[in-house]
TIZA-910755 format. One record per residue (C-alpha): residue number from 1; x, y, z; residue in one letter. Coordinates in Angstrom, 1 decimal. Layout:
% TIZA-910755
<atom NUM <X Y Z> "A">
...
This chain:
% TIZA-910755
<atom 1 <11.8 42.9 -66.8> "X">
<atom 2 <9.8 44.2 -63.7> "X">
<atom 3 <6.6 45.5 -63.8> "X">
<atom 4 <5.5 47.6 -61.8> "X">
<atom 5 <1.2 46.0 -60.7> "X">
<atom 6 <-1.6 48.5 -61.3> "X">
<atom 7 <-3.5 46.6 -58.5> "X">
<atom 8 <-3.1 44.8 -55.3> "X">
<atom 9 <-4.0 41.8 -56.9> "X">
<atom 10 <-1.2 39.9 -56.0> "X">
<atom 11 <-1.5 40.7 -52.3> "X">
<atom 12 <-4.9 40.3 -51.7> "X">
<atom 13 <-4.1 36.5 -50.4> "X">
<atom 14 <-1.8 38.2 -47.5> "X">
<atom 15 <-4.7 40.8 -46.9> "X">
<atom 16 <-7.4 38.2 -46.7> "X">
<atom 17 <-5.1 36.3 -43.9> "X">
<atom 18 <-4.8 39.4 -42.2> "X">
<atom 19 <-8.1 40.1 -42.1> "X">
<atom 20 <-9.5 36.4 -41.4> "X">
<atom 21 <-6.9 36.2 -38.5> "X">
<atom 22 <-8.4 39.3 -36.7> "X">
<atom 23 <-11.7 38.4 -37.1> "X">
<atom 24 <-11.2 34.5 -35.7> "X">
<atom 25 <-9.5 36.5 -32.8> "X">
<atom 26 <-12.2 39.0 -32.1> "X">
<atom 27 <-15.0 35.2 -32.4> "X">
<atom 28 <-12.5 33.6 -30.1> "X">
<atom 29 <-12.4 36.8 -27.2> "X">
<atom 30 <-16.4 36.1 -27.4> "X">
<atom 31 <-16.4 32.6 -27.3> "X">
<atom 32 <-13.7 31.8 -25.4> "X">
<atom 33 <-11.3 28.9 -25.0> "X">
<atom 34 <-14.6 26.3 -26.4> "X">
<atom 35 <-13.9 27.2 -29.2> "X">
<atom 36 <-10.4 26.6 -30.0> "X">
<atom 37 <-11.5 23.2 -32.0> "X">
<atom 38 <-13.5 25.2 -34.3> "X">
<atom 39 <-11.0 27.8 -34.5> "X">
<atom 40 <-8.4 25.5 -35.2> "X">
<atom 41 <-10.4 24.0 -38.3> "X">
<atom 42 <-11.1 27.0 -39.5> "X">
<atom 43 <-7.9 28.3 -39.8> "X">
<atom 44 <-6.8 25.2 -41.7> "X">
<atom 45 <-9.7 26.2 -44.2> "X">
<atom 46 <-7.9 30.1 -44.1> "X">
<atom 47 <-4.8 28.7 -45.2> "X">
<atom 48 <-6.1 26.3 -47.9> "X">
<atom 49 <-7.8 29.3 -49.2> "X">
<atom 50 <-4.8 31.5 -49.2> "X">
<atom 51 <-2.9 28.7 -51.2> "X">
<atom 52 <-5.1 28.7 -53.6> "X">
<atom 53 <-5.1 32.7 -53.6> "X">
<atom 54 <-1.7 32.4 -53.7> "X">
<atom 55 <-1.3 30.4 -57.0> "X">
<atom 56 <-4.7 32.1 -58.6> "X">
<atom 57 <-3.9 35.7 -58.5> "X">
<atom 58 <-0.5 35.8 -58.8> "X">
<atom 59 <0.1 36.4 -62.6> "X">
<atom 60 <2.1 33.9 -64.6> "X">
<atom 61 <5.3 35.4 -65.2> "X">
<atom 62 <7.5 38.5 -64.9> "X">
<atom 63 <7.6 40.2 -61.6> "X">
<atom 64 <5.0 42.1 -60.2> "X">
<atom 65 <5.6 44.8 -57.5> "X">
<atom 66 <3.4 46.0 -55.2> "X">
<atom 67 <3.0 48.9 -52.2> "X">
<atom 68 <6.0 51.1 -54.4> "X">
<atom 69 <8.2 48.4 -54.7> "X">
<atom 70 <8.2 46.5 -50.7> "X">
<atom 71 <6.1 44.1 -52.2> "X">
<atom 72 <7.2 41.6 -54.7> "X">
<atom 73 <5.2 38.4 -56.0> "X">
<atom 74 <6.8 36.1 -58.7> "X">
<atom 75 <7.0 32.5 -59.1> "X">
<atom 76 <9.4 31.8 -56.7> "X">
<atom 77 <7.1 33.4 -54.0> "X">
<atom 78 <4.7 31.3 -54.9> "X">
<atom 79 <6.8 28.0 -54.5> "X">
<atom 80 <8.1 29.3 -51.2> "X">
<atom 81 <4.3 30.4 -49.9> "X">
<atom 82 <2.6 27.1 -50.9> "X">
<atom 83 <4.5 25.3 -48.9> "X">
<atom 84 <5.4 27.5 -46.3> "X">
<atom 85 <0.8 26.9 -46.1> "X">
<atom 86 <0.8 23.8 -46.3> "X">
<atom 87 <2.9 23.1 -43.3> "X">
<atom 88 <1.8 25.6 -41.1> "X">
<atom 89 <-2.1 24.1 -42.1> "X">
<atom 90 <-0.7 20.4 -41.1> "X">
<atom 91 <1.1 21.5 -37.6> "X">
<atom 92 <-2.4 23.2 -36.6> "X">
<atom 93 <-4.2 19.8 -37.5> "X">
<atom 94 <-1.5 18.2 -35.6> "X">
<atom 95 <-1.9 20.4 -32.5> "X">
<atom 96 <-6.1 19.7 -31.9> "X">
<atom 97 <-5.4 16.7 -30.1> "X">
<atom 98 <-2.8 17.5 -28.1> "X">
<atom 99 <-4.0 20.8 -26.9> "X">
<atom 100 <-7.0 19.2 -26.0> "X">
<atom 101 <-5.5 16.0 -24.1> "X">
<atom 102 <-2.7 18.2 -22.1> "X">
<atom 103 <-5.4 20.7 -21.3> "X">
<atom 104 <-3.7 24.0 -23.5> "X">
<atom 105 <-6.5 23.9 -25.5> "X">
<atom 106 <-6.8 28.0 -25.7> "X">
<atom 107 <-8.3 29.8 -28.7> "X">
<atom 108 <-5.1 31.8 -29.4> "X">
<atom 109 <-2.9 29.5 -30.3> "X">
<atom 110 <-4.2 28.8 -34.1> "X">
<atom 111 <-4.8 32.9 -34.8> "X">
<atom 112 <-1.1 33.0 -33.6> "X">
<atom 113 <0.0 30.1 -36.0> "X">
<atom 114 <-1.8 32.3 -38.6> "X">
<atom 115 <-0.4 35.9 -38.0> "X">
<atom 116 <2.9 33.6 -38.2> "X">
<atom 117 <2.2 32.4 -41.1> "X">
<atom 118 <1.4 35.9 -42.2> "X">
<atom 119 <4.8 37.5 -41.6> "X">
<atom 120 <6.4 34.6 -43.6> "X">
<atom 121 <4.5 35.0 -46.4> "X">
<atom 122 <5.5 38.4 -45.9> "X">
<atom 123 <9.3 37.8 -45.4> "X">
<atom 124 <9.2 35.7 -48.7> "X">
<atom 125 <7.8 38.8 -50.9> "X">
<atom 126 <9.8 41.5 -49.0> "X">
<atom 127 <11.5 43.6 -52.1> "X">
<atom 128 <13.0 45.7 -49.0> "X">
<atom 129 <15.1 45.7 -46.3> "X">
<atom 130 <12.8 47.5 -44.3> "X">
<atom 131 <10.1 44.9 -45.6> "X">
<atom 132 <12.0 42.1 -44.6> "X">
<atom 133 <12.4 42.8 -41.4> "X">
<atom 134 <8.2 43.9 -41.0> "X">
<atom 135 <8.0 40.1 -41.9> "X">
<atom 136 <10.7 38.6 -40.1> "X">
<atom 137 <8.9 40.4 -36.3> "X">
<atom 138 <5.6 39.5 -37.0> "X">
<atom 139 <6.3 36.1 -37.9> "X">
<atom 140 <9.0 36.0 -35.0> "X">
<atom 141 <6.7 37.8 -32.1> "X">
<atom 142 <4.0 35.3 -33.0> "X">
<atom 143 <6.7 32.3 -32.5> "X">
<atom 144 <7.5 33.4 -29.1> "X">
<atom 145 <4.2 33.0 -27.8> "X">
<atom 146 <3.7 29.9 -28.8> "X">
<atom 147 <7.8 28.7 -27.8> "X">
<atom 148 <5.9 29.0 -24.4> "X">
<atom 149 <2.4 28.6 -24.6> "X">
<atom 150 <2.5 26.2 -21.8> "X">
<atom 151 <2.6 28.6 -18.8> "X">
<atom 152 <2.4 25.6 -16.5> "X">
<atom 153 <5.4 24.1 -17.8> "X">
<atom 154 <9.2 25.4 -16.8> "X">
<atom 155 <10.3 23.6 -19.7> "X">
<atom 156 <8.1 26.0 -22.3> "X">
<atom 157 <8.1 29.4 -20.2> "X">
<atom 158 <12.1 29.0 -20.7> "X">
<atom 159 <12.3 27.9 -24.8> "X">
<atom 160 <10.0 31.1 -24.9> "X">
<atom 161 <12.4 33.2 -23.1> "X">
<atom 162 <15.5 32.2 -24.4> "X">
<atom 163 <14.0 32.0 -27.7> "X">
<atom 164 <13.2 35.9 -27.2> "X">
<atom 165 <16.2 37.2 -25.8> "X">
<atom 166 <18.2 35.6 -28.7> "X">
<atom 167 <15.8 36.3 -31.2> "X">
<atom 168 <16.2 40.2 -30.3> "X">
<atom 169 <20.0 39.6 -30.5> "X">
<atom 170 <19.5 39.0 -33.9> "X">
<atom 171 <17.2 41.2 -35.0> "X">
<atom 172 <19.2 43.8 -33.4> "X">
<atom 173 <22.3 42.2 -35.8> "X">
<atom 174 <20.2 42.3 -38.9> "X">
<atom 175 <19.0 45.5 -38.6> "X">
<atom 176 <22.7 46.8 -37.6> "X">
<atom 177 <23.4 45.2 -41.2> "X">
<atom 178 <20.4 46.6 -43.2> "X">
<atom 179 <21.7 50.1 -41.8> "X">
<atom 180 <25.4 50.0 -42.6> "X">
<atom 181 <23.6 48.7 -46.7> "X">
<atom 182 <21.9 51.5 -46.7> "X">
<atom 183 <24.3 53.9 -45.3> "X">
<atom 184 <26.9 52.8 -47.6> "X">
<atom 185 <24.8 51.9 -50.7> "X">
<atom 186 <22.1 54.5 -50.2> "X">
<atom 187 <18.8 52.0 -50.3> "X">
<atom 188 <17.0 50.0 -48.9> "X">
<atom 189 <15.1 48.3 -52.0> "X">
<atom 190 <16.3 45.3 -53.2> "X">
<atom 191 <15.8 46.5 -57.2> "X">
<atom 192 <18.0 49.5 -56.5> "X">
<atom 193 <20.6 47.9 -54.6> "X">
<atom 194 <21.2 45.0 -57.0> "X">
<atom 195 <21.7 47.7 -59.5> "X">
<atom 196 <24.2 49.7 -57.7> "X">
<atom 197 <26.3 46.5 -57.2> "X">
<atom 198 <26.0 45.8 -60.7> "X">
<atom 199 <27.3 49.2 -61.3> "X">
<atom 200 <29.8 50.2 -58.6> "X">
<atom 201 <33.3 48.6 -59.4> "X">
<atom 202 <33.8 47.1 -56.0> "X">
<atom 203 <32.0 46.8 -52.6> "X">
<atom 204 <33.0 49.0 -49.7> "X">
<atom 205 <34.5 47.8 -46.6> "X">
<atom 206 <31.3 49.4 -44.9> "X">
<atom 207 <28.7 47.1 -47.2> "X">
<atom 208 <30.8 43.8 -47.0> "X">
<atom 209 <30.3 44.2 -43.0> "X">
<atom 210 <26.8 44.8 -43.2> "X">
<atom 211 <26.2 42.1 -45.3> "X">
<atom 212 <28.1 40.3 -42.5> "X">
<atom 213 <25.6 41.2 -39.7> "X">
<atom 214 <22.5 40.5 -42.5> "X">
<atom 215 <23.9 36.9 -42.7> "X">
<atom 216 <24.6 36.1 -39.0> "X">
<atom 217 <20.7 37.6 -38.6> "X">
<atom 218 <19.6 35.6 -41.5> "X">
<atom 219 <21.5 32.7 -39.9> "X">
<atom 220 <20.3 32.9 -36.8> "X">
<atom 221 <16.3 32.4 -38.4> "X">
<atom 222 <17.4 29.1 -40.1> "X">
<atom 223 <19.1 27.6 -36.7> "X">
<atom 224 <23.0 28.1 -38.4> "X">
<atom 225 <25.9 27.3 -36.9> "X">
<atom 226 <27.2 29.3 -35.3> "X">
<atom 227 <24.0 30.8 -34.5> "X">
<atom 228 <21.9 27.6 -33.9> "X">
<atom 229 <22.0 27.9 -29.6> "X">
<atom 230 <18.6 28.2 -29.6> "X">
<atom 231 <17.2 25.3 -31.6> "X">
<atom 232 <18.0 22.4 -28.7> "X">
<atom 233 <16.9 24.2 -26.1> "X">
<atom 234 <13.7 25.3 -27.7> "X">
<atom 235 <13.0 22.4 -29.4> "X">
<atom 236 <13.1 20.4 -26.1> "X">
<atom 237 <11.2 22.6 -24.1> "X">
<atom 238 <8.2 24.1 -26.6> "X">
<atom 239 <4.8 22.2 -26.8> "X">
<atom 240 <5.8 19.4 -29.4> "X">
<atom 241 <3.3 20.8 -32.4> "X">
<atom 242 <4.8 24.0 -31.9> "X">
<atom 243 <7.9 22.2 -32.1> "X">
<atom 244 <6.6 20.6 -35.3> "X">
<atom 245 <5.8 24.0 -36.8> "X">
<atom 246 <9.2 25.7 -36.0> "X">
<atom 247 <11.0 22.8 -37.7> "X">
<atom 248 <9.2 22.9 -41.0> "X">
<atom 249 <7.5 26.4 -42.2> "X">
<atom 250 <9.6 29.2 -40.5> "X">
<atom 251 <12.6 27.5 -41.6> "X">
<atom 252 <11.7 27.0 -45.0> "X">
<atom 253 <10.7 30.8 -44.7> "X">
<atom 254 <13.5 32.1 -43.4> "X">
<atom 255 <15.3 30.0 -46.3> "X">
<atom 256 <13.4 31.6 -49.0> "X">
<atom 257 <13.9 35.0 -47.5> "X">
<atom 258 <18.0 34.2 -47.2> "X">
<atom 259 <17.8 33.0 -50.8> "X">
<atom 260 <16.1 36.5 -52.3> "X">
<atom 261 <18.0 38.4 -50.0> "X">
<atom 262 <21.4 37.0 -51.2> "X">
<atom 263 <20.2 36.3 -55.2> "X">
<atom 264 <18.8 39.3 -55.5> "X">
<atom 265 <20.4 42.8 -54.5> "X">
<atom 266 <23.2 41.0 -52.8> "X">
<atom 267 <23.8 39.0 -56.2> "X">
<atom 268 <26.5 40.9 -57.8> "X">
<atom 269 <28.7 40.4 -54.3> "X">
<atom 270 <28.8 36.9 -54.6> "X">
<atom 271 <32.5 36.4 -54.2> "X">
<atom 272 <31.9 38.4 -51.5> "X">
<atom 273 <29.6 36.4 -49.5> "X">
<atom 274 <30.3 33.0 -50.6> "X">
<atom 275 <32.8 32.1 -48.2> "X">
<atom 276 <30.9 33.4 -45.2> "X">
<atom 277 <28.0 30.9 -46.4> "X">
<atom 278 <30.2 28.3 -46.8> "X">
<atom 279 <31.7 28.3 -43.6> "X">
<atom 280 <28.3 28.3 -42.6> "X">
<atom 281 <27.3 25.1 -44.3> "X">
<atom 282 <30.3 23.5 -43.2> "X">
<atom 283 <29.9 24.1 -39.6> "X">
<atom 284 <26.3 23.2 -39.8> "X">
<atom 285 <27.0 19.9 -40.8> "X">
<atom 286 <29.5 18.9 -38.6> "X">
<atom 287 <27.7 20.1 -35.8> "X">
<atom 288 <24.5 18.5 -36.8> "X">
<atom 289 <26.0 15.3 -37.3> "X">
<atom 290 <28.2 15.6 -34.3> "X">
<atom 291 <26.2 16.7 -31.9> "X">
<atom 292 <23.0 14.3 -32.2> "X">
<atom 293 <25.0 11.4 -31.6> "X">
<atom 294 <24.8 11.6 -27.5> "X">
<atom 295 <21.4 12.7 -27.6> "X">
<atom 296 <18.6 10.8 -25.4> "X">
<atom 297 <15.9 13.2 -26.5> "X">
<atom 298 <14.2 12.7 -29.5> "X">
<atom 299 <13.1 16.3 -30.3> "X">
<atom 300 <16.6 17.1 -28.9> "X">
<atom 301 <17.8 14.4 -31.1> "X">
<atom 302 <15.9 15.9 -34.4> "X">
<atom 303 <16.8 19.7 -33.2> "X">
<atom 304 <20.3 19.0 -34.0> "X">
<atom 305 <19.2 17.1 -37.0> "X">
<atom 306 <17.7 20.0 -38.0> "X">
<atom 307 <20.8 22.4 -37.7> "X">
<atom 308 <22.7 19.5 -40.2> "X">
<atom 309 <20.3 20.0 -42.6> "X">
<atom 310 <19.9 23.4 -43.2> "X">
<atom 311 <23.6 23.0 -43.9> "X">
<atom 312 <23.0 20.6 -46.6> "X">
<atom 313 <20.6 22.9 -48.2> "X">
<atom 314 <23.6 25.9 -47.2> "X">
<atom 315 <25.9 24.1 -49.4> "X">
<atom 316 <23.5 24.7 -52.5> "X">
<atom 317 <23.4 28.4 -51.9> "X">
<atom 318 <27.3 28.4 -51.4> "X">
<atom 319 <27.8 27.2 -54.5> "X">
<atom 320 <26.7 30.6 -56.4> "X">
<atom 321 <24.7 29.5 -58.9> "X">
<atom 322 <20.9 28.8 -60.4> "X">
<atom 323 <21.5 25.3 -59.8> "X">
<atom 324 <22.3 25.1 -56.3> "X">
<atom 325 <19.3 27.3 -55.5> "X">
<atom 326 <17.0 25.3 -57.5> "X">
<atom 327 <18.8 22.5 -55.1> "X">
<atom 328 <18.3 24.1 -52.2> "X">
<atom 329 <14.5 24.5 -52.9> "X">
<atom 330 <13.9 21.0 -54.0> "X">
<atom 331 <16.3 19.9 -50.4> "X">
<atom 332 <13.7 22.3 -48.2> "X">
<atom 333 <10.3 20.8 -49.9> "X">
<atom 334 <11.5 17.2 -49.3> "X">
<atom 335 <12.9 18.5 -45.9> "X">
<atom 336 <9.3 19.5 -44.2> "X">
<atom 337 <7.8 16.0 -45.6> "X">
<atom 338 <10.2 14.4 -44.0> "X">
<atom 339 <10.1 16.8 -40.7> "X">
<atom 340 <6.5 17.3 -40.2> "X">
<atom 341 <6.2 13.3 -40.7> "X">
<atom 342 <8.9 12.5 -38.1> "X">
<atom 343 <7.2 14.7 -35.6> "X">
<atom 344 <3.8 13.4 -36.0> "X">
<atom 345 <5.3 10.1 -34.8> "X">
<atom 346 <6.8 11.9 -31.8> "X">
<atom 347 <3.3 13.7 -31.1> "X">
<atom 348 <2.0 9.8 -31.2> "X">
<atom 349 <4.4 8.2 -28.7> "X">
<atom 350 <1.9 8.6 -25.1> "X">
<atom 351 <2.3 6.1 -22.4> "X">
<atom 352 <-0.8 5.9 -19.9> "X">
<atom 353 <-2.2 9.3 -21.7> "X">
<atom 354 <1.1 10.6 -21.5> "X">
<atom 355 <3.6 12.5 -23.7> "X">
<atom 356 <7.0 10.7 -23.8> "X">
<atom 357 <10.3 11.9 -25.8> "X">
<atom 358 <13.1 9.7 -25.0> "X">
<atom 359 <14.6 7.6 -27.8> "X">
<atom 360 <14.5 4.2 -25.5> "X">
<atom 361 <10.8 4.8 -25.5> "X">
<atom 362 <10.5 3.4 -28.8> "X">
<atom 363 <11.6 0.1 -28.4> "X">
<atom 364 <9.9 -2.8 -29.8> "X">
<atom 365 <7.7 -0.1 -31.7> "X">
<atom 366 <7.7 -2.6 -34.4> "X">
<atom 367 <6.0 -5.2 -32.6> "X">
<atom 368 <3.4 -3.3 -31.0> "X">
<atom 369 <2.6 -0.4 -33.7> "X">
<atom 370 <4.2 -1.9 -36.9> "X">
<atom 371 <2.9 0.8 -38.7> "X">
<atom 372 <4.0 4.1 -36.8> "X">
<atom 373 <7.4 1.8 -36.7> "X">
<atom 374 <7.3 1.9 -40.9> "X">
<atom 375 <6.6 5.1 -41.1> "X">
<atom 376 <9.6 6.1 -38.7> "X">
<atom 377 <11.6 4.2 -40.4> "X">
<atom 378 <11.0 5.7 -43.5> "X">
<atom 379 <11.9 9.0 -42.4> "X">
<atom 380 <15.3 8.0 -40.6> "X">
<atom 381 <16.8 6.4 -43.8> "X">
<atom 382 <15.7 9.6 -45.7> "X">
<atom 383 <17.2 11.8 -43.5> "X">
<atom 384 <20.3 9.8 -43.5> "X">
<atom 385 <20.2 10.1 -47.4> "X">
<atom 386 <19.7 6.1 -48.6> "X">
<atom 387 <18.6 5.8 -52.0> "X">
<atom 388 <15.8 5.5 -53.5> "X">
<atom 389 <13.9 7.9 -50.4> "X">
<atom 390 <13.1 11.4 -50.8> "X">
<atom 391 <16.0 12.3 -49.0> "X">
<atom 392 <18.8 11.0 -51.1> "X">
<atom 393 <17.8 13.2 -53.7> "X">
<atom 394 <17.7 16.0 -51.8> "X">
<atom 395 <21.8 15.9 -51.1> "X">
<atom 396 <22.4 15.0 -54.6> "X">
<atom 397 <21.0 17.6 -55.9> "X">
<atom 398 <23.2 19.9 -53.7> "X">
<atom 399 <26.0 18.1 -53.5> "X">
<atom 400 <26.1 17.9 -57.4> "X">
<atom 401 <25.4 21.6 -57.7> "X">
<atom 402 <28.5 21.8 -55.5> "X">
<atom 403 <30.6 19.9 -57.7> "X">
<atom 404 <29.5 21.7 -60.5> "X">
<atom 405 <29.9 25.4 -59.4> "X">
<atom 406 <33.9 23.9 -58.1> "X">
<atom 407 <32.9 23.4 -54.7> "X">
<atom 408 <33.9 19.7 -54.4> "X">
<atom 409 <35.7 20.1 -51.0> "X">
<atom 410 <32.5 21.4 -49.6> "X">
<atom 411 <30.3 18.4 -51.2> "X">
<atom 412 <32.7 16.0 -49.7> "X">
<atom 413 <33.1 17.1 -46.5> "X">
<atom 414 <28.7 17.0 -46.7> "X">
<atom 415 <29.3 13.6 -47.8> "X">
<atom 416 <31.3 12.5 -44.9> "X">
<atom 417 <28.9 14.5 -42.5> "X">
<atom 418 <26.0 12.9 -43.5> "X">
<atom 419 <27.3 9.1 -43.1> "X">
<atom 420 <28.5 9.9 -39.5> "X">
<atom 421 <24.6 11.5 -39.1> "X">
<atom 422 <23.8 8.3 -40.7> "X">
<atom 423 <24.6 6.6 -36.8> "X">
<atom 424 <22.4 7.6 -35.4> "X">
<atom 425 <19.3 7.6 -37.4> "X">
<atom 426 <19.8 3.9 -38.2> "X">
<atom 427 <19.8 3.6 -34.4> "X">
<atom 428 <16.0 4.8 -34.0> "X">
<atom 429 <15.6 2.2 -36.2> "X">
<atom 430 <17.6 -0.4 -34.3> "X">
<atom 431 <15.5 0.3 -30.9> "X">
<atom 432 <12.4 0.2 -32.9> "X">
<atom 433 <13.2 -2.8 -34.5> "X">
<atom 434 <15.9 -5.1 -32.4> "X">
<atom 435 <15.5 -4.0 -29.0> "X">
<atom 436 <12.8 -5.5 -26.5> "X">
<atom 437 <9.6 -3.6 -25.6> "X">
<atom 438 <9.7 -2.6 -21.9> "X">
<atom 439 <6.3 -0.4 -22.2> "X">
<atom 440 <4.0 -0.5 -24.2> "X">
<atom 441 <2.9 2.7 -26.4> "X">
<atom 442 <-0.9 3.9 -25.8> "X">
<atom 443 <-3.1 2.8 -28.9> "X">
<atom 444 <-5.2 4.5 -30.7> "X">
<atom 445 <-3.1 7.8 -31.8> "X">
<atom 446 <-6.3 9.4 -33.7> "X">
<atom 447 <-7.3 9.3 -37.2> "X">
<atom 448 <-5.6 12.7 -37.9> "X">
<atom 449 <-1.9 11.3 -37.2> "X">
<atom 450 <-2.3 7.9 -39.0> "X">
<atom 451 <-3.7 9.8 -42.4> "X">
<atom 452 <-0.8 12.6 -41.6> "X">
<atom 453 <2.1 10.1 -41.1> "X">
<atom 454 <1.0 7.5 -43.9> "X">
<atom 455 <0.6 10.7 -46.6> "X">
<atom 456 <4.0 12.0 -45.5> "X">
<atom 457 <5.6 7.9 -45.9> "X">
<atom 458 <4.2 7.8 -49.1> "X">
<atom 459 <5.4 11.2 -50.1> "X">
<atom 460 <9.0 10.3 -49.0> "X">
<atom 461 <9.3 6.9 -49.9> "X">
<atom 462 <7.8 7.0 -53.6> "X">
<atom 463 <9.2 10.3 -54.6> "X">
<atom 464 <11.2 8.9 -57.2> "X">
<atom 465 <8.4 7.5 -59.0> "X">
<atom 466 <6.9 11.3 -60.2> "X">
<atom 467 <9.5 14.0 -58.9> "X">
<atom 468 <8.6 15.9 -61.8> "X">
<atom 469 <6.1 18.4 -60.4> "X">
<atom 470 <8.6 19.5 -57.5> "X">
<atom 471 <11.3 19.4 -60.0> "X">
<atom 472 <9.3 21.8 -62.5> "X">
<atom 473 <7.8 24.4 -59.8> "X">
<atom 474 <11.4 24.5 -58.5> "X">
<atom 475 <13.2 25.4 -61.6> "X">
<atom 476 <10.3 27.9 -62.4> "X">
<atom 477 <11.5 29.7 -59.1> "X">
<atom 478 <14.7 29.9 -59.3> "X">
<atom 479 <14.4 31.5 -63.0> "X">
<atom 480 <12.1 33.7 -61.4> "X">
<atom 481 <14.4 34.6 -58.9> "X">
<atom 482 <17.1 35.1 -60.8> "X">
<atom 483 <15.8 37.0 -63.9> "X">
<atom 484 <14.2 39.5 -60.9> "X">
């Protein structure tokens, strides 16, 4: 049963980030750009604080609504929001040096990361469409700034713009979608549409195409296929700790929000919608493991990556049941380990003080940085899916929630995907390994980056040993989620 809060208790966290963000922005307009270091540490202590916020006052059990409903906080919220802190917290960390080394060191960009961060926490506790998409802006208008925080770079000032124009696209498409719901069903709050779908004997024509144009909006926030033109292009040209945050929190954001958006008032429908997020896994992981293979790039290289594995974690939802969400979850937690660790190794590939992102780049890494080499290697073979890494247990978990809910076509055509993706991780690890050195990699990649990229090794490599705390908070979720 819902309940409906007598208190804003359980959105005081998302108030206290609010508030915290707008005073670090009215200290930095005083201070000015020298103090972006201290800004940037203290907005790592913000989110730490919110997390714990976040699992303190958020009362155990049931689901607590707040703001007349728009506002819902559950344990599935708090799975989603933890993390979705914790990796906005490590890209900041792993911004400091760079900003301050390529000389974009301005006192903005961590109060952005934060009023990001604010409209996903918001996007994962919308109870409303007109909620959701509050979130979804703020979170999105924060995320084009810093796409092109770089003004001196071509490269950035055009991810920021195309990232805009296409991000307005599909706003546009998801609210064209919210509007034909509510036009057809008569709501926009998730509780009362999940119980006119239980009630009504069929869906309309009119609500089966707005949930349509919800999806392809949904899809476009998660980098989909077909809706993924963005992520290359962006990846490539954005600043590569902003790169590093739009890999790992907005997408697990933007996967929490599709997962309560399509569990919970879209839940009855599922027959209706479970082909369209099929087809969407599908081509998702053909493209991803298709499309890398030519790639030079290594955040061009890891954009498409990207794109595969949100289709991994797509096959979960497509299956239709509590399992393949509680799969999904678990694929998405071990998916920003194995991100956020990747691209710290990317941040520490500089030649003569210089950034360099070209897969040749990182030959004879093993000789010269056996270490950063390890760690790299580590996350390749997870992302390819060989057992016993984090990764592997990701896809089974889907792929048997696949099998399970009848799916099998779907989990073997992931299967197949994911060894031809398998190419060309293994060769990152073949130039790091087997090729010869031609330059030498600068030294000394800061103590930040080595404790970030050995905690994230260890993470993804021993997983097996204690995957009972990720296994337990995601099942707690997803009965959350479902009994809501």
């Amino acid at each position: 049963m819902q309940s409906e809060a007598v208190s804003i208790l359980p959105a005081l966290p998302e108030i206290f980030l609010g508030v915290m963000a707008m005073l670090l922005l009215l200290y930095g307009v005083f201070r000015g750009d020298e103090s972006t270091r201290f800004l940037s540490w203290f907005a790592v202590l913000v989110l730490v604080i919110t997390a714990l916020g976040v699992i303190v006052l958020t009362p155990a059990g049931g689901h607590h609504l707040v703001f007349s409903g728009l506002f819902i906080a559950d344990s599935f919220a708090v799975f989603a929001k933890v993390l979705v802190l914790a990796a906005s917290a490590i890209a900041i960390v792993m911004s400091i040096a760079y900003n301050e080394r390529e000389g974009s060191a301005r006192f903005e960009f961590p109060i952005l990361c934060l009023l990001a961060t604010l409209g996903m926490m918001m996007m994962i506790s919308a109870n409303n469409l007109i909620a959701l998409y509050l979130g979804l802006e703020l979170q999105s208008l924060a995320l084009y700034v810093v796409a092109a925080f770089r003004r001196d770079s071509v490269k950035s000032t055009e991810a920021g713009l195309k990232y805009f124009v296409l991000g307005a696209l599909s706003s546009g498409m998801l609210l064209y979608g919210a509007s034909l719901v509510y036009g057809f069903a008569g709501s926009t709050s998730f509780t009362e549409l999940a119980t006119y779908f239980h009630q009504a004997s069929g869906p309309s024509i009119g609500v089966i195409i707005g949930i349509v144009f919800v999806v392809a909006g949904l899809a476009f926030k998660v980098a989909a296929f077909p809706f993924h033109m963005w992520t290359p292009d962006v990846y490539e040209g954005a600043p590569t700790p902003v790169t590093a945050f739009f890999a790992a929190a907005p997408k697990l954001a933007a996967m929490a929000l599709f997962l309560r958006v399509m569990v919970g008032p879209f839940g009855p429908l599922t027959a209706s919608w479970q082909q369209i997020i099929w087809f969407l896994a599908l081509g998702s992981m053909i493209l991803g493991s298709l499309a890398a293979i030519n790639q030079r790039n290594i955040k061009r290289l890891l954009a498409y990556s990207s794109i595969g594995h949100i289709g991994f974690a797509l096959v979960g939802l497509a299956s239709g049941t509590e399992e393949g969400v509680r799969a999904v979850l678990i694929y998405m937690a071990i998916y920003i380990v194995m991100t956020i660790g990747s691209f710290c190794v990317v941040l520490s590939m500089q030649r003569n003080g210089r950034m360099v992102e070209e897969i040749e780049d990182l030959a004879g890494l093993s000789k010269t940085h056996p270490i950063m080499a390890l760690a790299m290697a580590i996350f390749m073979f997870s992302m390819a899916g060989i057992p016993p890494l984090a990764g592997f247990f990701g896809k089974l978990y889907v792929f048997l929630a696949a099998i399970e809910a009848g799916q099998v076509a779907l989990a073997v055509l992931g299967v197949l995907s994911s060894v031809v993706a398998a190419y060309y991780y293994l060769r990152i690890v073949k130039v790091m390994y087997f090729d010869d050195t031609v330059e030498v990699l600068d030294r000394g990649i800061g103590r930040d980056m080595v404790v970030i990229q050995t905690v994230m090794g260890v993470l993804t490599a021993l997983f097996f040993l204690y995957p009972g705390p990720l296994l337990s908070g995601a099942e707690a979720a997803v009965k959350s989620l479902a009994g809501g």
